[in-house]
Predicted model as a PDB file, atoms N, CA, C, CB and O in Angstrom, pLDDT in the B-factor column:
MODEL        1                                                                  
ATOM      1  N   UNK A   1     -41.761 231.858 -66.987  1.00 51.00           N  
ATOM      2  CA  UNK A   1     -42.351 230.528 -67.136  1.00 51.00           C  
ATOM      3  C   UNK A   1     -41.905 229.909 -68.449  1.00 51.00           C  
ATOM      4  CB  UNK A   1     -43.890 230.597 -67.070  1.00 51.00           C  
ATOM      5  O   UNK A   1     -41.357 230.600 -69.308  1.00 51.00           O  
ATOM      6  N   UNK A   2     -42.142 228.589 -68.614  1.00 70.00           N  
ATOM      7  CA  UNK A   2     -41.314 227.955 -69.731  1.00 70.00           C  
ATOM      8  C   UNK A   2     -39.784 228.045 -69.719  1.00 70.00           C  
ATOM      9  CB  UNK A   2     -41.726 228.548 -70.981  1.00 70.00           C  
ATOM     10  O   UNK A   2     -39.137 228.970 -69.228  1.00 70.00           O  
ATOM     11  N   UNK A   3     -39.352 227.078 -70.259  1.00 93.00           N  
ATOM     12  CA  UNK A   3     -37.973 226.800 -70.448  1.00 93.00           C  
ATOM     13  C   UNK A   3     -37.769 225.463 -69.700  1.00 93.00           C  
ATOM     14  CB  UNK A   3     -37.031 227.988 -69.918  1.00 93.00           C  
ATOM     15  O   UNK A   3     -38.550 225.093 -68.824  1.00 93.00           O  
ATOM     16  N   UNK A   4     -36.447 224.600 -70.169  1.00 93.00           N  
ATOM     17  CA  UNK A   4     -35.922 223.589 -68.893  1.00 93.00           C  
ATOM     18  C   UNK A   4     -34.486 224.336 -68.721  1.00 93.00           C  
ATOM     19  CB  UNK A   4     -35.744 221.596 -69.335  1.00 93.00           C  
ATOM     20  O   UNK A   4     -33.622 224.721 -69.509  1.00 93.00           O  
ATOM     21  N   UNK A   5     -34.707 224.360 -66.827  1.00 95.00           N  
ATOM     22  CA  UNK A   5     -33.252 224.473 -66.290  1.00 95.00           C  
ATOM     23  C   UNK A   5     -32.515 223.202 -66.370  1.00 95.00           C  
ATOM     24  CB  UNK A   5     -33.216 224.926 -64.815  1.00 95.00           C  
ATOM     25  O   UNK A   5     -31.299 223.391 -66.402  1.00 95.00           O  
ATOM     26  N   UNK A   6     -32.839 222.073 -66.409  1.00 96.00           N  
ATOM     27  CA  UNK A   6     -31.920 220.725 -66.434  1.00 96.00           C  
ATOM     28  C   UNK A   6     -32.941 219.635 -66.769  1.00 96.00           C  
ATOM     29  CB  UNK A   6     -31.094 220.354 -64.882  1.00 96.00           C  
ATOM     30  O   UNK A   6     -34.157 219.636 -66.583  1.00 96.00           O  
ATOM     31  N   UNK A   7     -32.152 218.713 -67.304  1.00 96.00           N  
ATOM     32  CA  UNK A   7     -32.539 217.478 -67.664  1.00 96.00           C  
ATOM     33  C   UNK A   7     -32.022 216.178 -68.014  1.00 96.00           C  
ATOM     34  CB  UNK A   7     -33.018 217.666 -68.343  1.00 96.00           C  
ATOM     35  O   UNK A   7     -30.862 215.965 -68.366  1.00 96.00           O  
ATOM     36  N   UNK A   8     -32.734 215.510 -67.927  1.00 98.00           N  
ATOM     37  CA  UNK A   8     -31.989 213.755 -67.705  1.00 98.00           C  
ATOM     38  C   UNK A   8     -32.813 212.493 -68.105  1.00 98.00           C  
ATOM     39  CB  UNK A   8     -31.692 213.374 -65.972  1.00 98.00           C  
ATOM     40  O   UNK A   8     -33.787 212.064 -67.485  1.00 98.00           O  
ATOM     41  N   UNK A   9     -32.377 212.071 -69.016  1.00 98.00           N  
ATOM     42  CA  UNK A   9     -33.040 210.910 -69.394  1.00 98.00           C  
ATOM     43  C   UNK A   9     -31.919 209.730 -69.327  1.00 98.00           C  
ATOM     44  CB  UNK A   9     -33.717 211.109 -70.860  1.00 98.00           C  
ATOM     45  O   UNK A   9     -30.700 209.880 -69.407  1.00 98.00           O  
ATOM     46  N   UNK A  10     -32.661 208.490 -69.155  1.00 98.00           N  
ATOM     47  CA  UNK A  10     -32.119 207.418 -68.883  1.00 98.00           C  
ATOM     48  C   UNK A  10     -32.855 206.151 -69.932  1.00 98.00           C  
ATOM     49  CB  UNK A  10     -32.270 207.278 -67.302  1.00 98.00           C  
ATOM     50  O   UNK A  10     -34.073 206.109 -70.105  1.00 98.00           O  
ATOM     51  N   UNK A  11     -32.230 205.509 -70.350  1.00 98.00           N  
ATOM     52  CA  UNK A  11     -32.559 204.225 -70.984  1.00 98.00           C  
ATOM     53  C   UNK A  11     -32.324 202.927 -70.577  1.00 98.00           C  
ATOM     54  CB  UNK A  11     -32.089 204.206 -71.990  1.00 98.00           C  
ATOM     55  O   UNK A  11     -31.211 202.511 -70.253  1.00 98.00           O  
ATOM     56  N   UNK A  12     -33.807 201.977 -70.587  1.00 98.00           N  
ATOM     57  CA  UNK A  12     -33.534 200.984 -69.688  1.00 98.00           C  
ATOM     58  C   UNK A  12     -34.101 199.609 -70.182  1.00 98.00           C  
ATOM     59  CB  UNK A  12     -34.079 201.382 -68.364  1.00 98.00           C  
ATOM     60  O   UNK A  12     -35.307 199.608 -70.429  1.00 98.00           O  
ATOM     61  N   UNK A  13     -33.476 198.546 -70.346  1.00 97.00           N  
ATOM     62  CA  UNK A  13     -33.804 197.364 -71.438  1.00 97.00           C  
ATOM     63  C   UNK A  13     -35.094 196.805 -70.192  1.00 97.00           C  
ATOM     64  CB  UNK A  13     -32.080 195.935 -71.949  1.00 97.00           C  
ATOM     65  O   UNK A  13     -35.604 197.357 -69.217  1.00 97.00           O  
ATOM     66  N   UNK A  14     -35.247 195.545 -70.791  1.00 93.00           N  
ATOM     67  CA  UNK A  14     -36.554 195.256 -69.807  1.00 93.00           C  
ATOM     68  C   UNK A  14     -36.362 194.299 -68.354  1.00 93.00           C  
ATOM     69  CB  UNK A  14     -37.704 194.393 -70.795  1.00 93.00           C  
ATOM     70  O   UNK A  14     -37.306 193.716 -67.821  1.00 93.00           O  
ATOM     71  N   UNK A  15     -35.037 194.274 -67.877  1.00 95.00           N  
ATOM     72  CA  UNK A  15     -34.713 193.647 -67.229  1.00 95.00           C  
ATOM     73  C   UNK A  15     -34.110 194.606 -66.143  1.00 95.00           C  
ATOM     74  CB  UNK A  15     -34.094 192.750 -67.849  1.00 95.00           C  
ATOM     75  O   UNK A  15     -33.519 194.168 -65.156  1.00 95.00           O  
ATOM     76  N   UNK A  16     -34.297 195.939 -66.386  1.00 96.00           N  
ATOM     77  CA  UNK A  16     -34.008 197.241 -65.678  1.00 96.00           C  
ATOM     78  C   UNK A  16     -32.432 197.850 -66.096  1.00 96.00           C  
ATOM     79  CB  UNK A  16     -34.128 196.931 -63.957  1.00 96.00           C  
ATOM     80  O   UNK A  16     -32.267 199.064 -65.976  1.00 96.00           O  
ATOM     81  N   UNK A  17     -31.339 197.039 -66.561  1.00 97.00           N  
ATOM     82  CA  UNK A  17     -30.210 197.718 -66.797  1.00 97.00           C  
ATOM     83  C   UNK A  17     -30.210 198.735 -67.482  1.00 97.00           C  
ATOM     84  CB  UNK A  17     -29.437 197.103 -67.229  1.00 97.00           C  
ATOM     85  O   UNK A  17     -30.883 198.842 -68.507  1.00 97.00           O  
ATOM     86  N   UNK A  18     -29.420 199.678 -67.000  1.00 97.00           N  
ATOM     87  CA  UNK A  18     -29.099 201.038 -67.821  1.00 97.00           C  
ATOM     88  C   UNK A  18     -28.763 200.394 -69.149  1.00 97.00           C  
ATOM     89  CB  UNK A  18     -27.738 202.072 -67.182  1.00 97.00           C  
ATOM     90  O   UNK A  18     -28.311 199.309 -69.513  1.00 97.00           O  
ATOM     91  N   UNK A  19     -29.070 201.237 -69.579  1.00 98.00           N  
ATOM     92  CA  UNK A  19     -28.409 200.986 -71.152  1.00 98.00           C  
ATOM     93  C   UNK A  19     -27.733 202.544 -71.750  1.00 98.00           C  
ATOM     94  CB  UNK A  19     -29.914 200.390 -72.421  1.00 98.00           C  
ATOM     95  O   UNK A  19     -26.760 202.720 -72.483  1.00 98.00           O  
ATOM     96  N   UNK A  20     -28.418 203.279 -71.288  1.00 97.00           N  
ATOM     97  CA  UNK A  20     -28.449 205.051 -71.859  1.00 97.00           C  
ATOM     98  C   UNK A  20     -28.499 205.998 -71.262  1.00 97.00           C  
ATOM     99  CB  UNK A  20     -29.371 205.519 -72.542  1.00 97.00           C  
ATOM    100  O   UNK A  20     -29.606 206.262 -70.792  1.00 97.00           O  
ATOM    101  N   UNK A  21     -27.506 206.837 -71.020  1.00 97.00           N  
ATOM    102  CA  UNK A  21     -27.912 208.145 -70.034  1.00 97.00           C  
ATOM    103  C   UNK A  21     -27.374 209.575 -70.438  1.00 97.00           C  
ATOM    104  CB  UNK A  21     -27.303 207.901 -68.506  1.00 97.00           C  
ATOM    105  O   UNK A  21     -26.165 209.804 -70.483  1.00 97.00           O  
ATOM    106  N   UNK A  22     -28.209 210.403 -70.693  1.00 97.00           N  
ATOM    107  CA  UNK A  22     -27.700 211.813 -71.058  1.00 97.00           C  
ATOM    108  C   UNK A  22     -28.090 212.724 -70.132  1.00 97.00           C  
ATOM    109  CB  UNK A  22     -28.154 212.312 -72.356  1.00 97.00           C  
ATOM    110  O   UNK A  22     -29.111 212.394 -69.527  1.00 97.00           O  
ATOM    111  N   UNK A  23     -27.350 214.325 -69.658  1.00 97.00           N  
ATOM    112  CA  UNK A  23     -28.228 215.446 -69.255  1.00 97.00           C  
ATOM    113  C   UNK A  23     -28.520 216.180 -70.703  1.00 97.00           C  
ATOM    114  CB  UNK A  23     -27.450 216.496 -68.057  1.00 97.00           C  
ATOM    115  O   UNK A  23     -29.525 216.889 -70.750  1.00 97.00           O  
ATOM    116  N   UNK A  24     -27.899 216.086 -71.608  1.00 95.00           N  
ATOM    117  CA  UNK A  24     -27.573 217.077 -72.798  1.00 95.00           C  
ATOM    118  C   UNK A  24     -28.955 217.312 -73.483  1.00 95.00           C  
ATOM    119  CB  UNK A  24     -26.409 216.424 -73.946  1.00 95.00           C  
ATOM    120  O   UNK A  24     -29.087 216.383 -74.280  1.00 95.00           O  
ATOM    121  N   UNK A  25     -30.126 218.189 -73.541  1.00 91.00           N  
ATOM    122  CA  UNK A  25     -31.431 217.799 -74.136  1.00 91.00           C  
ATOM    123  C   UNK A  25     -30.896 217.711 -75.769  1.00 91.00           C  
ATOM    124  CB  UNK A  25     -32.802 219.053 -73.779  1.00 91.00           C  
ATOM    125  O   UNK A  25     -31.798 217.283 -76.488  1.00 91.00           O  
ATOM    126  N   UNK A  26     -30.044 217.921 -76.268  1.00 92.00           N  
ATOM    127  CA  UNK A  26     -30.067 217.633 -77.925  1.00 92.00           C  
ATOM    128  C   UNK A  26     -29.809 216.452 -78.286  1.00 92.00           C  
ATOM    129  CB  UNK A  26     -29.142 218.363 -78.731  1.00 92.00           C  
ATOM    130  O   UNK A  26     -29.881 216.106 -79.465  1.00 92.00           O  
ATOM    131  N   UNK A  27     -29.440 215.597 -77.241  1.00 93.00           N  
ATOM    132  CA  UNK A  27     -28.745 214.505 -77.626  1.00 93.00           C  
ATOM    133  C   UNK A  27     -30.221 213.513 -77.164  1.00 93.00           C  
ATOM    134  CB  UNK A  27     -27.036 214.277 -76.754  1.00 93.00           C  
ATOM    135  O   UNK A  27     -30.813 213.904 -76.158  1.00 93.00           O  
ATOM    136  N   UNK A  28     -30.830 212.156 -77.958  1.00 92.00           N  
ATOM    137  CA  UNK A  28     -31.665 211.234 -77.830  1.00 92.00           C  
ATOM    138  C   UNK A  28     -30.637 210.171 -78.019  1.00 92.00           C  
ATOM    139  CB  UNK A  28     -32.876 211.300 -78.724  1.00 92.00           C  
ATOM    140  O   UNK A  28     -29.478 210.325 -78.405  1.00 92.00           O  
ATOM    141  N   UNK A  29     -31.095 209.338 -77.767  1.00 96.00           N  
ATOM    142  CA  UNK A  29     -31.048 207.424 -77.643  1.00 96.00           C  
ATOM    143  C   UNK A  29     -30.641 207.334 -79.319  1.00 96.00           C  
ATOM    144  CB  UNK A  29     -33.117 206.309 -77.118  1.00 96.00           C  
ATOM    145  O   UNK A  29     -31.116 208.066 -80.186  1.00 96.00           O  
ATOM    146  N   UNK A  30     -29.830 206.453 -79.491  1.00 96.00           N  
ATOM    147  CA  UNK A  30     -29.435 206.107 -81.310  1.00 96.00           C  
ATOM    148  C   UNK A  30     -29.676 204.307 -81.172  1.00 96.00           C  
ATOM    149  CB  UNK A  30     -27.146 206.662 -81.955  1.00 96.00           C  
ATOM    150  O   UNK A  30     -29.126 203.512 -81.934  1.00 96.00           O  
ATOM    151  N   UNK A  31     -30.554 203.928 -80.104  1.00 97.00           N  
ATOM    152  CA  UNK A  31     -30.847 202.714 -80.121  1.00 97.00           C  
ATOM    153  C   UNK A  31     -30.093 201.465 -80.041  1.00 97.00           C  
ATOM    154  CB  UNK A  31     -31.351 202.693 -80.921  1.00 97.00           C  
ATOM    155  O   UNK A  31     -30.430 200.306 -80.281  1.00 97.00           O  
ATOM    156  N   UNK A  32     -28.212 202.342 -79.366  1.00 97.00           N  
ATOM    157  CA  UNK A  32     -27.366 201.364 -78.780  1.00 97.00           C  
ATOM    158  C   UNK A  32     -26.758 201.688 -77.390  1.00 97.00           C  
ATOM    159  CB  UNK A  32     -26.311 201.112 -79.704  1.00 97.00           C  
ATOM    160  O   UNK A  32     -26.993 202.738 -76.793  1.00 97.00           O  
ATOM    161  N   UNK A  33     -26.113 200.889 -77.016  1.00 96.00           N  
ATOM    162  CA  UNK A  33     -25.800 200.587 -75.661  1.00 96.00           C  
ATOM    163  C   UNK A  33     -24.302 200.151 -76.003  1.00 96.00           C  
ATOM    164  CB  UNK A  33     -26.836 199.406 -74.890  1.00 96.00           C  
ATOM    165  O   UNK A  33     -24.122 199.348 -76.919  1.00 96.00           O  
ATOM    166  N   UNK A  34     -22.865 200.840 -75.039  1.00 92.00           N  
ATOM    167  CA  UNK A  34     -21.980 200.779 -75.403  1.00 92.00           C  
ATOM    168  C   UNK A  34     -21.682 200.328 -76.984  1.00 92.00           C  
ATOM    169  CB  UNK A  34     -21.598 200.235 -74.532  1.00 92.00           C  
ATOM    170  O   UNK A  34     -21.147 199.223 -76.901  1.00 92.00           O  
ATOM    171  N   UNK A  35     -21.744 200.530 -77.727  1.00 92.00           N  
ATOM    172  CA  UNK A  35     -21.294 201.160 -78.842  1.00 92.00           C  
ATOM    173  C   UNK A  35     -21.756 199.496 -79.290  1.00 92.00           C  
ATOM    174  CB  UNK A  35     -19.542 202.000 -78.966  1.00 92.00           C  
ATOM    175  O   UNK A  35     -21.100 198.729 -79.996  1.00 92.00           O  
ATOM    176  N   UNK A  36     -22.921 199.270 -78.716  1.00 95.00           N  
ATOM    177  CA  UNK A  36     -23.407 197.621 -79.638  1.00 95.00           C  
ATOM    178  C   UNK A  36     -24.854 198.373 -80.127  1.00 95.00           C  
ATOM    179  CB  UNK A  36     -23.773 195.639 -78.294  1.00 95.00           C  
ATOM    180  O   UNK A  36     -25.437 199.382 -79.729  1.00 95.00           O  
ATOM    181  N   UNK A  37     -25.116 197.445 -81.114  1.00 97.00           N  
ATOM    182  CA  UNK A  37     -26.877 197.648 -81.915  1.00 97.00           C  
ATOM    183  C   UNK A  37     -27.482 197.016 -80.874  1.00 97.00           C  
ATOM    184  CB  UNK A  37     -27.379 196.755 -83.654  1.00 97.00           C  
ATOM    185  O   UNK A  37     -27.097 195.957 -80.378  1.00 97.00           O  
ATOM    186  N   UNK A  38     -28.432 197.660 -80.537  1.00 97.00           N  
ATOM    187  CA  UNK A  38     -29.582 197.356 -79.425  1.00 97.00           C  
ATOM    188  C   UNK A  38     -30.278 196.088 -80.376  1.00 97.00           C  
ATOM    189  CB  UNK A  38     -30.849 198.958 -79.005  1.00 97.00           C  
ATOM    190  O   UNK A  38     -29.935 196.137 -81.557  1.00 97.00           O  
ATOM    191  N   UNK A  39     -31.234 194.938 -79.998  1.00 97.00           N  
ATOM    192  CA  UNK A  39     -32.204 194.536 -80.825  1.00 97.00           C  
ATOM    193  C   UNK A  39     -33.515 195.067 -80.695  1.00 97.00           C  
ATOM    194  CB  UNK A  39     -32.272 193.316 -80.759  1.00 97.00           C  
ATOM    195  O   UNK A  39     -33.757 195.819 -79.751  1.00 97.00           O  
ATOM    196  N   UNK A  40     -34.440 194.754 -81.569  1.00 97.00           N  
ATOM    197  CA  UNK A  40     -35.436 194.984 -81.519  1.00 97.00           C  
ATOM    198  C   UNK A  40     -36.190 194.624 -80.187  1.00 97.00           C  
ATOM    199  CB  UNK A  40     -35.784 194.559 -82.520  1.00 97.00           C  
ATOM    200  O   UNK A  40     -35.809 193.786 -79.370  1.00 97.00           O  
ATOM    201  N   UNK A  41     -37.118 195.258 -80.120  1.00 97.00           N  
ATOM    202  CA  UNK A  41     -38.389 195.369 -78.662  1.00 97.00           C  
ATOM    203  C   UNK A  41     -38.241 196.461 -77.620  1.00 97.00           C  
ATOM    204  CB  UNK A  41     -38.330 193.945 -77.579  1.00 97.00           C  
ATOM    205  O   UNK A  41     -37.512 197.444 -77.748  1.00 97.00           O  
ATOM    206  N   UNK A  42     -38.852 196.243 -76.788  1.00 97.00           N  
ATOM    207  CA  UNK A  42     -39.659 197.135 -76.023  1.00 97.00           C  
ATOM    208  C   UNK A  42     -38.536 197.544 -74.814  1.00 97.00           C  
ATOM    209  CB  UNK A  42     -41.169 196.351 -75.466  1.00 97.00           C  
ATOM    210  O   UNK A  42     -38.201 196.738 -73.947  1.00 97.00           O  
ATOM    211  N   UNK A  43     -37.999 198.964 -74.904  1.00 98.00           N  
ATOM    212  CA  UNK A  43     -37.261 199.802 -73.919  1.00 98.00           C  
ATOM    213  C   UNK A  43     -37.811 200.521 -73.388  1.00 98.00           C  
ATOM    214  CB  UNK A  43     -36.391 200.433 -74.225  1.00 98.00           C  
ATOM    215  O   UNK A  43     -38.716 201.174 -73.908  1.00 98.00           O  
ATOM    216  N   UNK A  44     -37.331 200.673 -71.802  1.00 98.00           N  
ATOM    217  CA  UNK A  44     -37.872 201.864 -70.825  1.00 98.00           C  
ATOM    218  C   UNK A  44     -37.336 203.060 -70.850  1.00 98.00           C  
ATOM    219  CB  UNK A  44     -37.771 201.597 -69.508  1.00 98.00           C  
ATOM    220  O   UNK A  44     -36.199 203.174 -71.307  1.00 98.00           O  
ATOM    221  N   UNK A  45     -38.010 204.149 -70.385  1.00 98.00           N  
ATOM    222  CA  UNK A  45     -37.189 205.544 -70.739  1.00 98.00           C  
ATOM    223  C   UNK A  45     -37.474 206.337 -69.147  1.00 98.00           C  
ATOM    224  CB  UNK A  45     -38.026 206.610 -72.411  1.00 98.00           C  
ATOM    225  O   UNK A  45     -38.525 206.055 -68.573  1.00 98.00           O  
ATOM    226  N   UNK A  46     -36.714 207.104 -68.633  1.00 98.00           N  
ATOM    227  CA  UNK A  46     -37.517 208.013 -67.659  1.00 98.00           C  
ATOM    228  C   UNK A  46     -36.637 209.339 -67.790  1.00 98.00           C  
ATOM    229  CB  UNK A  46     -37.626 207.374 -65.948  1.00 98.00           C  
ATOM    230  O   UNK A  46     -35.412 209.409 -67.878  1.00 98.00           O  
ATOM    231  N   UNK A  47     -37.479 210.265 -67.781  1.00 97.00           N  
ATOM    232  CA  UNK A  47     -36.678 211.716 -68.065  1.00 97.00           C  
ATOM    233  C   UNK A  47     -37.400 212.405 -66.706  1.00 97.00           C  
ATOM    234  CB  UNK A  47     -37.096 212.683 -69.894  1.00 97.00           C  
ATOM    235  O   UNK A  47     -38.541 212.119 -66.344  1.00 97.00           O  
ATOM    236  N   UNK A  48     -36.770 213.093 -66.218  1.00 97.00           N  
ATOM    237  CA  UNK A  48     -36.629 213.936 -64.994  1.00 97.00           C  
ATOM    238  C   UNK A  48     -36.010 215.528 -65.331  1.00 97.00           C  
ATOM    239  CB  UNK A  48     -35.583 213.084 -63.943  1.00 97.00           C  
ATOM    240  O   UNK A  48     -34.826 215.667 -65.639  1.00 97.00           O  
ATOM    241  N   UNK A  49     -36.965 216.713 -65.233  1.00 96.00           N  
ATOM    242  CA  UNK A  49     -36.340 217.852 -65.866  1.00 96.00           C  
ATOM    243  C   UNK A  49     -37.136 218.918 -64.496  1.00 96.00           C  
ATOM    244  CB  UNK A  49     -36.856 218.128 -67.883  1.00 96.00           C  
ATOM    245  O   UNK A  49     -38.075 218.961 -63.701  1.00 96.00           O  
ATOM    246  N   UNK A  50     -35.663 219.808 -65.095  1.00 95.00           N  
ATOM    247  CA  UNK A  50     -36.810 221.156 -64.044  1.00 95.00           C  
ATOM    248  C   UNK A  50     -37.072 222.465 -64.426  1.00 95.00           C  
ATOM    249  CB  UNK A  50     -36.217 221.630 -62.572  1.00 95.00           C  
ATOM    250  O   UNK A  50     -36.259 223.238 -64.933  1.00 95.00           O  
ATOM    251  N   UNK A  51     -38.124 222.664 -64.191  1.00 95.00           N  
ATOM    252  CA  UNK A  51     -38.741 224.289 -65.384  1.00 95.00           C  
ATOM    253  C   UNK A  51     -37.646 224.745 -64.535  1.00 95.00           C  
ATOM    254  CB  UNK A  51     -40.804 225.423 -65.320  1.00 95.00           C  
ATOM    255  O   UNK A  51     -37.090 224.196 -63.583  1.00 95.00           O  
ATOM    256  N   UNK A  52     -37.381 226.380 -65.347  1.00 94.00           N  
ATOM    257  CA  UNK A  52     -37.034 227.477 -64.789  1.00 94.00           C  
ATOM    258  C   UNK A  52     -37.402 228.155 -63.552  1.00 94.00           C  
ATOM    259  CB  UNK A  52     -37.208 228.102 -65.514  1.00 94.00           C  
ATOM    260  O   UNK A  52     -36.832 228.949 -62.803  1.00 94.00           O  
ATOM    261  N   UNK A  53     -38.656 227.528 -63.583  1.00 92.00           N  
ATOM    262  CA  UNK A  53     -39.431 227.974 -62.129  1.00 92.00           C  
ATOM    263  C   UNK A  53     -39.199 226.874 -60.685  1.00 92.00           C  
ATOM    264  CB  UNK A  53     -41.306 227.974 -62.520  1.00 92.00           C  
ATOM    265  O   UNK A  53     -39.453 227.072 -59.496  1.00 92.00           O  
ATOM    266  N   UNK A  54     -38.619 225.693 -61.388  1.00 92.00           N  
ATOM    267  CA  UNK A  54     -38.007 224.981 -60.336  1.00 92.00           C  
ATOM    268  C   UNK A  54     -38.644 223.781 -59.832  1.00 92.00           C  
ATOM    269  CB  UNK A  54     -37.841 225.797 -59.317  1.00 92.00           C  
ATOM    270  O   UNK A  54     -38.496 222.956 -58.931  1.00 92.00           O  
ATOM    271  N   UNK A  55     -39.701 224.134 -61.159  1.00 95.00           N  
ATOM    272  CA  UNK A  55     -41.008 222.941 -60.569  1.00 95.00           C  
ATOM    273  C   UNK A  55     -40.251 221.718 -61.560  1.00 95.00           C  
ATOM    274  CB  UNK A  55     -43.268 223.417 -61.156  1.00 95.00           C  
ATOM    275  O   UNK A  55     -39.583 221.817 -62.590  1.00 95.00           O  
ATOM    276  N   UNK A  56     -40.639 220.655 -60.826  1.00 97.00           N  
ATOM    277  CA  UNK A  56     -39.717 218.936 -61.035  1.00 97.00           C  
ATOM    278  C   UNK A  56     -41.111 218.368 -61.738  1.00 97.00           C  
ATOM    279  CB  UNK A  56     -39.074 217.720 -59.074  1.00 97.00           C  
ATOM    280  O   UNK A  56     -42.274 218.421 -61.337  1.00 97.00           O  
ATOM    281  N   UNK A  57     -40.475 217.746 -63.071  1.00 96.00           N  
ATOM    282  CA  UNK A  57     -41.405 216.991 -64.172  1.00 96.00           C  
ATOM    283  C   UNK A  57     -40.997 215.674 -64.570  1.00 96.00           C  
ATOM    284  CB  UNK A  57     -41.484 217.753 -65.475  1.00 96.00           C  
ATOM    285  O   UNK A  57     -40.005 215.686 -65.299  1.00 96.00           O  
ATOM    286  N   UNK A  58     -41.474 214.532 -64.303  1.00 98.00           N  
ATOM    287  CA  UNK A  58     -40.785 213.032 -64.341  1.00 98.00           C  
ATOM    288  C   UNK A  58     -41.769 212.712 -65.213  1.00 98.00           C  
ATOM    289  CB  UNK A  58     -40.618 211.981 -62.903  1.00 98.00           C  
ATOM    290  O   UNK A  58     -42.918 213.117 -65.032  1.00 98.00           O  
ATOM    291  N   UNK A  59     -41.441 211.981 -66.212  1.00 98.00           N  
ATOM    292  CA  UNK A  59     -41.740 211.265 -67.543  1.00 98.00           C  
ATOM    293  C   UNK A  59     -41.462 209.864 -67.389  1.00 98.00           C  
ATOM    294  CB  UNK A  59     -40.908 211.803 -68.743  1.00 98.00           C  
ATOM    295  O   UNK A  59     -40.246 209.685 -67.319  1.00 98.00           O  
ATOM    296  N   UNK A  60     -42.180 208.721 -67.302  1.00 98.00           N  
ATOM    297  CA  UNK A  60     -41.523 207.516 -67.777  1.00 98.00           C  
ATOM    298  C   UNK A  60     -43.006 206.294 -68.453  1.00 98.00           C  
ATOM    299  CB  UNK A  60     -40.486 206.823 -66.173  1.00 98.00           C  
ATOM    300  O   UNK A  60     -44.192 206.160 -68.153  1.00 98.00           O  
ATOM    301  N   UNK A  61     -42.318 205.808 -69.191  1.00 98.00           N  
ATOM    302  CA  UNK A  61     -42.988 204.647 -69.757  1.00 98.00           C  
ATOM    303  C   UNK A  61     -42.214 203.595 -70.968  1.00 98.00           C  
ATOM    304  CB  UNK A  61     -44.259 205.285 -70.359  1.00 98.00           C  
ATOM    305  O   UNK A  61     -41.553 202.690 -70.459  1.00 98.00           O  
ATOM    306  N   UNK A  62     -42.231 203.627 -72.296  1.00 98.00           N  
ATOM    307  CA  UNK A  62     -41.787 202.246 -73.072  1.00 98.00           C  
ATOM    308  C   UNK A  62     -41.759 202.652 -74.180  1.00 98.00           C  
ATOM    309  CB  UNK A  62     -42.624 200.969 -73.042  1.00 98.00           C  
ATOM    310  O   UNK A  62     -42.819 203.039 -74.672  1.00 98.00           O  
ATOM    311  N   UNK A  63     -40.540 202.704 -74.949  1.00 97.00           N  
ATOM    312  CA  UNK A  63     -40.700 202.425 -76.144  1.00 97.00           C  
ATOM    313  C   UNK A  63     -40.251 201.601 -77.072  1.00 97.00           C  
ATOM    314  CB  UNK A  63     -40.611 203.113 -76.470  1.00 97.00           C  
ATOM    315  O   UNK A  63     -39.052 201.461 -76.828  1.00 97.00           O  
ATOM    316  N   UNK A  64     -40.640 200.750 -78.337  1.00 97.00           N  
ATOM    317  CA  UNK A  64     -40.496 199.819 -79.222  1.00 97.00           C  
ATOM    318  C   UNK A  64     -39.475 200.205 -80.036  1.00 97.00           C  
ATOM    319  CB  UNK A  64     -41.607 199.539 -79.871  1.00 97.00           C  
ATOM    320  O   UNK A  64     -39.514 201.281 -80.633  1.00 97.00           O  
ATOM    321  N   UNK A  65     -38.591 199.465 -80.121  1.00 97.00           N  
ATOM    322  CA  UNK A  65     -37.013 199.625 -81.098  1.00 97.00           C  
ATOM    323  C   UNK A  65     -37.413 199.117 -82.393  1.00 97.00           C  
ATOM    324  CB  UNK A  65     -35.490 198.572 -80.522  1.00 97.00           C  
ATOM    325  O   UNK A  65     -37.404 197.887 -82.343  1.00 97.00           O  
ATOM    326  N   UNK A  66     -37.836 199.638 -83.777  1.00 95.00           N  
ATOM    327  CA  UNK A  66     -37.770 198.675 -84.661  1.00 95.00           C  
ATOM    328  C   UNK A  66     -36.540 199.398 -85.983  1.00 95.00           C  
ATOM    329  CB  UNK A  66     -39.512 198.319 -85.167  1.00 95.00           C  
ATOM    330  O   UNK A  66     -36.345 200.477 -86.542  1.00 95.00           O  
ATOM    331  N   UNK A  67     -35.991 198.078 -85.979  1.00 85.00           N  
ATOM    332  CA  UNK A  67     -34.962 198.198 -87.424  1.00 85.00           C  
ATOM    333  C   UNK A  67     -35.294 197.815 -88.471  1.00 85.00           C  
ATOM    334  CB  UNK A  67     -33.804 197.566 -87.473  1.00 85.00           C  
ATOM    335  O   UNK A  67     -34.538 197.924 -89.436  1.00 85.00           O  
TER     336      UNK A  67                                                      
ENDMDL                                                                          
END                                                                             
């Protein structure tokens, strides 16, 4: 029990476009989108991972960009 076998997060401005997508868990969001500065406000996130045991865990809600 414990551990993630895989994982995936996605980043999403408020108009639904991707903006961000990794499987890599070390790697987070640096708050740009093709190699532009995001602006400030409110981004969507949803991460989708699966224990070792195979059981499926979906995460999503919003977070605030501030520079």
């Amino acid at each position: 029990t414990g551990g993630i076998k895989s994982f995936h997060l996605t980043i999403y401005n408020r108009w639904g476009e991707k903006l961000y997508e990794t499987d890599d868990l070390t790697k987070g969001w640096d708050g740009t989108a093709n190699g532009t500065v995001c602006a400030d406000g409110v981004y969507l996130y949803a991460i989708k991972l699966y224990s070792l045991d195979d059981e499926l865990y979906e995460y999503s809600g919003s977070i605030t960009l501030l520079r």
